[in-house]
N, C-alpha and C positions, 0 to 999 in steps of 0.2 A: 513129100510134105513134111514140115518140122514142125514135131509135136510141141504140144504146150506144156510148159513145165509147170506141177501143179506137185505143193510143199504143205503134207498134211506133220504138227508139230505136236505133241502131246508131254504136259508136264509129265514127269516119272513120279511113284511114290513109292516111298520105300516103307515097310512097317517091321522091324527090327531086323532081320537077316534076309528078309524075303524082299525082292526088289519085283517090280511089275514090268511087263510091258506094255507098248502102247497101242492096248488092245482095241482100243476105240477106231482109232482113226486108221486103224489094219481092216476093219471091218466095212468102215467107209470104204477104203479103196477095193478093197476086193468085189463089193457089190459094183460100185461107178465099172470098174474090171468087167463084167459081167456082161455089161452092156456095148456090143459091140461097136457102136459108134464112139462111144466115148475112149474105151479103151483105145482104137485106132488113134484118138485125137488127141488123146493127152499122156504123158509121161510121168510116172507117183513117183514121188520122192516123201518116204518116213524119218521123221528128225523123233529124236526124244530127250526131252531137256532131263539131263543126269548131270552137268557139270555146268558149266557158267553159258548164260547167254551168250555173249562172246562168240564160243564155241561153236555154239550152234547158228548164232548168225552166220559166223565164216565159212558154213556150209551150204548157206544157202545163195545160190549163185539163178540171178535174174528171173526170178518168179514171176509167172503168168495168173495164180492162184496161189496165194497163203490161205493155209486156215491153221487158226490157231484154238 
């Protein structure tokens, strides 16, 4: 079975030297992870906008699920 590709994207913020990650939508996956139907069924892919949209589009290859 070919899972579904599902693109959780989270702006970054930076506040002077300290850069964040994208803790949010780490925590979404890992719960949905949790559940074992979904994990079987879908595949996570973490983006974090740090450079140009562009960038980040060109990583994202035929989504079944964007959340932004």
């Amino acid at each position: 079975m070919n899972k579904r590709k599902v693109y959780l994207v989270q702006v970054n913020t930076s506040f002077g030297r300290s850069t964040f990650l994208p803790y949010s939508v780490g925590l979404l996956q890992a719960y949905a992870q949790s559940i074992p139907e979904l994990d079987q069924a879908y595949e996570f892919h973490l983006e974090c906008i740090r450079s140009s949209l562009a960038d980040v589009a060109a990583r994202i290859v035929a989504p079944d699920v964007l959340g932004l």
